[in-house]
C-alpha positions in Angstrom: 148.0 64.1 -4.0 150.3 63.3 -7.0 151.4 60.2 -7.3 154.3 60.4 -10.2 157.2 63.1 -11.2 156.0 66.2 -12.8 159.1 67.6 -15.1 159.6 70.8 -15.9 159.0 70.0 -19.5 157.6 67.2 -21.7 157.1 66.2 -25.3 153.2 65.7 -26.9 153.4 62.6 -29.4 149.7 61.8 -30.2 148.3 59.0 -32.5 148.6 61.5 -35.5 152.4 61.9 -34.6 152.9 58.0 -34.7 151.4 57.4 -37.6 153.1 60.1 -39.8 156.3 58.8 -38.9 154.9 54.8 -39.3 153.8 55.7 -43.0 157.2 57.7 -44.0 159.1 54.7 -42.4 157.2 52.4 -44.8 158.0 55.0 -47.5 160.8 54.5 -49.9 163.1 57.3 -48.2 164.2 57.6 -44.7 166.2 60.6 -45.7 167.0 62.9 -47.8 163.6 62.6 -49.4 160.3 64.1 -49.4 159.3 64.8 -46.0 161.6 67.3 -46.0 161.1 70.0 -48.1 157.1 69.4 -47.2 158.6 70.5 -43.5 160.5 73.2 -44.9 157.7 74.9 -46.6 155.4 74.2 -44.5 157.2 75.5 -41.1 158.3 78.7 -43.7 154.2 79.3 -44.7 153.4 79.3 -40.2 156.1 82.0 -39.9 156.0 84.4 -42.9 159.2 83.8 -44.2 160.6 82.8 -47.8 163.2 79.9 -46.9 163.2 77.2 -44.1 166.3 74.9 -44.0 165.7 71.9 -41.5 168.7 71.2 -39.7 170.1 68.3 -37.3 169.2 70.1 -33.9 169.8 74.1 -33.1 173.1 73.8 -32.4 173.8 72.8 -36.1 171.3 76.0 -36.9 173.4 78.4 -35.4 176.9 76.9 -36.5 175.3 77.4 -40.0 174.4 80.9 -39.7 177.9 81.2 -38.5 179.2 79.9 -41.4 176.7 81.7 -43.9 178.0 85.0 -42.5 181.3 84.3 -43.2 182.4 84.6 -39.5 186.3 84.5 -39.5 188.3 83.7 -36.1 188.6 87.3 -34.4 185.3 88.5 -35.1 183.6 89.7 -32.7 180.1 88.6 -32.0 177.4 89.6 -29.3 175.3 87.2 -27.1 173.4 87.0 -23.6 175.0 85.3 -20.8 171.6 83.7 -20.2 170.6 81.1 -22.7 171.8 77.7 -23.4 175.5 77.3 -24.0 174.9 76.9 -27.7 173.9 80.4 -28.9 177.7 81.4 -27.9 179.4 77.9 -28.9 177.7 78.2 -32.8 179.8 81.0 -33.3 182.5 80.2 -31.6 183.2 77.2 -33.6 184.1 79.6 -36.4 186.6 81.7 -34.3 184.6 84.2 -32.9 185.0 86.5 -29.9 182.3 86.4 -27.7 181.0 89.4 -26.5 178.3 89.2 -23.5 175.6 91.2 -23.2 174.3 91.7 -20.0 170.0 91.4 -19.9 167.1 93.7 -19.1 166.1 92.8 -15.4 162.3 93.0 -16.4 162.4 90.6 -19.3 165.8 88.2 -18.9 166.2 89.5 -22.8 169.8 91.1 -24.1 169.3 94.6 -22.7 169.1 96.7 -25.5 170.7 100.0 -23.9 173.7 98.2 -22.6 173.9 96.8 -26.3 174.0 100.0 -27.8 176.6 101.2 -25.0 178.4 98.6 -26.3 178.2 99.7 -29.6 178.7 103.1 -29.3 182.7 102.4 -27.9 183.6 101.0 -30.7 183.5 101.8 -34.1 180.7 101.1 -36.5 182.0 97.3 -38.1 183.7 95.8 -34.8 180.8 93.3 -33.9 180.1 91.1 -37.1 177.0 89.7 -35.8 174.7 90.2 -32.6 172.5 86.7 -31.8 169.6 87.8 -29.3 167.8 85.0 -27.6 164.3 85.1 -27.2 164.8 83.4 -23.8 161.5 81.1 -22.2 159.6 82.6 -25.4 159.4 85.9 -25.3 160.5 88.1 -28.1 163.3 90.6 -28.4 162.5 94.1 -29.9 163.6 93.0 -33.6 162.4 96.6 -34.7 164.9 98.8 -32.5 167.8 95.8 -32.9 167.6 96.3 -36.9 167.9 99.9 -36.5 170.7 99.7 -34.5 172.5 96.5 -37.4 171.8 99.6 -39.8 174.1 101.9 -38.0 176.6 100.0 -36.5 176.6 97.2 -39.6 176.1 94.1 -37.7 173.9 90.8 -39.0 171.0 89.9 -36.5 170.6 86.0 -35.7 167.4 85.3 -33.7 168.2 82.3 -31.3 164.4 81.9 -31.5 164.5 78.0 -30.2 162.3 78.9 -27.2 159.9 81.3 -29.5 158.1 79.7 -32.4 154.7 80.6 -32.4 155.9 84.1 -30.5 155.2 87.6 -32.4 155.0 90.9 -31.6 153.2 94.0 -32.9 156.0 96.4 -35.0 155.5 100.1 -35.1 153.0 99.6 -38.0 150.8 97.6 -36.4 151.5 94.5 -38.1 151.9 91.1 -36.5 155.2 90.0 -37.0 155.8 86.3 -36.0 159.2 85.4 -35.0 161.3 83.9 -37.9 159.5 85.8 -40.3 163.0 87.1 -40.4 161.3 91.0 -41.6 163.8 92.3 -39.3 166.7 89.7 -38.4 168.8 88.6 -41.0 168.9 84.9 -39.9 166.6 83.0 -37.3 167.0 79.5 -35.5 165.4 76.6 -34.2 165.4 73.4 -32.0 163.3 70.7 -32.4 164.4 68.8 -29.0 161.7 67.2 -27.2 161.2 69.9 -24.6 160.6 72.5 -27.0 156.8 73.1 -28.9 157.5 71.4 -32.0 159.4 67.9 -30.8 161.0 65.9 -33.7 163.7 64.0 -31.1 166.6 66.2 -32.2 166.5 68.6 -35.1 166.4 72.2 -35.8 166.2 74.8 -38.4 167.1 78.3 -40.0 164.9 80.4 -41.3 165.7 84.3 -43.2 164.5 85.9 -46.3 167.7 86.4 -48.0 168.3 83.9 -50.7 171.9 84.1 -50.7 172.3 83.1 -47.0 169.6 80.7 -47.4 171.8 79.2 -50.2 174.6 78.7 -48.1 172.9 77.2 -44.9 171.4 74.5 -47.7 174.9 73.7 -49.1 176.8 73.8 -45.9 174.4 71.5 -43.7 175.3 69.1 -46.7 178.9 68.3 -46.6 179.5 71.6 -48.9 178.1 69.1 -51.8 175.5 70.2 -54.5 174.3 68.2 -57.4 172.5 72.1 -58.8 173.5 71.8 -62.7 173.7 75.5 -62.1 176.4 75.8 -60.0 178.6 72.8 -60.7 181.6 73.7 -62.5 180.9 70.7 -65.0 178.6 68.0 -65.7 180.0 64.5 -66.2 176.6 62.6 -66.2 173.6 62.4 -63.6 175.6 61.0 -61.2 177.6 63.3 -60.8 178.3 65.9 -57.8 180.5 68.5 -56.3 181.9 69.2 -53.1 182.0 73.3 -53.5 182.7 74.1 -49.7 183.6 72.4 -46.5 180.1 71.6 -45.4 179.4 69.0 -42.2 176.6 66.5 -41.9 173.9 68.3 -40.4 170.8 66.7 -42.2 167.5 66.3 -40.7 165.7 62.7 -41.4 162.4 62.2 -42.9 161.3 60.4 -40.0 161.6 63.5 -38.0 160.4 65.6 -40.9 157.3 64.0 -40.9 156.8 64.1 -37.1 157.4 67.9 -37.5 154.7 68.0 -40.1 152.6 66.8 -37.7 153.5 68.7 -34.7 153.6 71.9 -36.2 149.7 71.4 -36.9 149.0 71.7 -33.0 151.5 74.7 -32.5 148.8 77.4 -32.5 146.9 75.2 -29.9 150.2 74.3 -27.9 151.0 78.5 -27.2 147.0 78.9 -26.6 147.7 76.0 -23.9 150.5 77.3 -22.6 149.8 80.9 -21.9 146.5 79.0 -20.0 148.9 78.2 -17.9 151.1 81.0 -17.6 147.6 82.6 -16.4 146.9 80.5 -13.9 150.0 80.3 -12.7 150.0 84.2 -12.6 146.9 84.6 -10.6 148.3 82.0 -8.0 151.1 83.8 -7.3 150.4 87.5 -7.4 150.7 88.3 -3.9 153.2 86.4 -3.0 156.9 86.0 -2.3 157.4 84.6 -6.6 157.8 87.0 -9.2 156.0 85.7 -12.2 157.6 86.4 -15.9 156.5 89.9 -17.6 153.9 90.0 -20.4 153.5 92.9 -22.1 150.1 94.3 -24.7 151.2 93.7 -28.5 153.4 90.2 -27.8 152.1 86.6 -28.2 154.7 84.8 -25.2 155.3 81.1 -26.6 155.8 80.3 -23.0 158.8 77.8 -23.4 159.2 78.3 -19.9 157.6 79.7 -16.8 160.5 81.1 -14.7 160.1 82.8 -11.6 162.3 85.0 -9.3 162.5 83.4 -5.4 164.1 84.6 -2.9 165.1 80.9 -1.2 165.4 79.1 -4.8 167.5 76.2 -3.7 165.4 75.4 -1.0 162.0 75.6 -3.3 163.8 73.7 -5.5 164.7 71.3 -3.0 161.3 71.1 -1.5 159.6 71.0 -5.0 161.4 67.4 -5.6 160.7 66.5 -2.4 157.3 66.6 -3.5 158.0 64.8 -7.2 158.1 68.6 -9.0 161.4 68.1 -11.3 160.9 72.2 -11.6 165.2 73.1 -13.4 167.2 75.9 -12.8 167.5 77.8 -16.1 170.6 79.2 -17.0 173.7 79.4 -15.4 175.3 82.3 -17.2 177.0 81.6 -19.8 179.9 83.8 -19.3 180.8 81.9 -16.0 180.8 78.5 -17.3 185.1 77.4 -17.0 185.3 77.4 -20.8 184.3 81.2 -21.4 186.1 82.1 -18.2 189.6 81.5 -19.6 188.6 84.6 -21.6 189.0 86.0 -19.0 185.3 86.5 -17.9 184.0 86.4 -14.3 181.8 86.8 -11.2 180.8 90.9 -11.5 180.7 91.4 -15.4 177.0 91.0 -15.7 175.9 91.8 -12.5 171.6 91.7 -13.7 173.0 88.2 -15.2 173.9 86.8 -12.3 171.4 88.1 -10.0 169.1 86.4 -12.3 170.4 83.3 -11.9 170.7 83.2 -7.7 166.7 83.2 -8.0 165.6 82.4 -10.6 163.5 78.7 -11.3 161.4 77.1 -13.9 158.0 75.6 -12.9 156.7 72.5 -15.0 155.5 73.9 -18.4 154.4 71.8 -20.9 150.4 71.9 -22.9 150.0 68.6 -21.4 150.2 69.4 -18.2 147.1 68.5 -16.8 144.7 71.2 -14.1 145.2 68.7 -11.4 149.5 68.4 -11.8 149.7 72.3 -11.9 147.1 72.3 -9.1 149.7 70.5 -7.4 152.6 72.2 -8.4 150.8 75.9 -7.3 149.8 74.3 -3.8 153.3 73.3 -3.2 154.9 76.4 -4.1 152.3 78.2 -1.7 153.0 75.9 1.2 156.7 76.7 1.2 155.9 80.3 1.1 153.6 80.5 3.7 156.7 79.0 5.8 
């Protein structure tokens, strides 16, 4: 018997974490200093890639990639209705059209076939940009989605904020992690406290290109650079220029060092988590639930455990009932009242949808102890056995 709430997700802070943010709070910089750019290089050693820029939260990632690619209002841009709002909204801030891609019924990813359907009636330049999400942590096929930018001349943007940790296996047998960025032009990432690294809010963008990764760095900046290189003079060390309209999007050293720390337990937290995938797997195999697909070749970062039920609402009712906070995750995006007036609706992404009527998130987390999930797996039996 459990005897207090089990959420669907929940932030790790150990000792370690306390007292890396205790000794840069009795540093001389809360931000803007240090911390930083020891996050940045560190987080862009973990995932193979030349530049990190730490950002505000992910939302602020993907506004920046926006803005790096020069996304002008009218262009067209290609997302999954399932994901958080923010993977469309990033872009949309700049003017975009969003363009919803309907997902692959056996992995809740963009479906790649529709995509290049999609593609295909159009010609080669109409979508400027197509922003995959690695939804609950498991990674799109970055291989086949860069072939297809090469024909059709769209940038990739890995919504990757459920995926660090994640990798695959490419066609040469190398382990690629996602946000190595070796086939996506631009990759992003959330910090928020359900997600495996937890800095409060925060974010970042990762890619290999310099150019991009120069603009993402001025633009999360107010557009401001103090670079003797680029300024157009020099009146004395104080001074600065504002090059471009940039916005606030700065992470803090605080959080910076409480990334530091964090990221040091990632490869432990996605061991944890698929421990619990497992389990959760072998509970339910021949049952009523329909557990997530795992495939040979691809490390799952396990985000989030979501499974197909037939009565969802009334699991989910009877799962809080019984103190199991499991969430219902996403309502498609392209249904939401906003993106209707676009004159989206019920019907255009039919897999979408269908997704949604059952699908559920158990609680997933790497501190989840045996005895909650024990808990959580009995109650989820007991309603099927009804």
């Amino acid at each position: 018997m459990i005897d207090h709430n089990i959420p669907y997700g929940h932030q790790l802070i150990t000792d370690e974490d306390i007292q890396a943010v205790v000794e840069t709070l009795k540093s001389d910089y809360m931000t803007q200093g240090p911390r930083i750019g020891e996050f940045e290089k560190a987080f862009a050693k973990y995932l193979g890639c030349s530049y990190a820029c730490m950002v505000s939260n992910g939302t602020a990632a993907l506004h920046l990639c926006a803005m790096a690619l020069g996304i002008k209002p009218g262009d067209k841009v290609i997302t999954t209705p399932i994901t958080f709002v923010a993977s469309a909204n990033g872009f949309r801030y700049m003017g975009a059209e969003i363009v919803f891609c309907d997902i692959d019924p056996e992995n809740y990813l963009m479906d790649l076939d529709k995509l290049e359907q999609l593609l295909k009636a159009s010609p080669a330049g109409t979508y400027k940009a197509v922003v995959p999400v690695d939804f609950a942590g498991y990674p799109i096929d970055e291989q086949r989605l860069r072939r297809l930018a090469d024909e059709y001349g769209f940038a990739i943007v890995v919504d990757a904020c459920h995926a660090p940790g994640a990798s695959f296996t490419d066609s040469k047998g190398r382990i690629q992690k996602v946000g190595g960025c070796k086939y996506a032009d631009l990759a992003c990432f959330s910090f928020h406290p359900v997600k495996h690294i937890a800095t409060g809010e925060g974010g970042a963008v990762t890619t290999n290109n310099p150019k991009l990764y120069e603009k993402v760095n001025l633009y999360r900046t107010h557009g401001v650079t103090k670079d003797p290189s680029r300024l157009t003079k020099i009146d004395g060390g104080w001074y600065y220029e504002m090059q471009e309209l940039g916005y606030n999007y700065r992470i803090t050293d605080m959080q910076a060092a409480l990334g530091i720390s964090q990221l040091k337990r990632l490869d432990w937290s996605i061991a944890r988590r698929n421990e619990i995938a497992a389990k959760y797997d072998a509970a339910f195999k021949d049952t009523c639930i329909r557990t997530p697909k795992r495939i040979e070749g691809i490390v799952h970062a396990f985000h989030l455990y979501v499974i197909q039920t037939p009565r969802r609402k009334e699991l989910y009712d009877f799962l809080r009932e019984n103190r199991i906070f499991a969430q219902v995750l996403y309502i498609p995006a392209h249904l939401m009242p906003y993106y209707r007036q676009f004159g989206w609706k019920e019907g255009d992404m039919p897999v979408a949808e269908e997704y949604y009527r059952h699908c559920l998130a158990l609680p997933m987390f790497p501190s989840l102890t045996d005895e909650e999930q024990d808990w959580v797996i009995a109650k989820v039996l007991e309603f099927c056995s009804r």
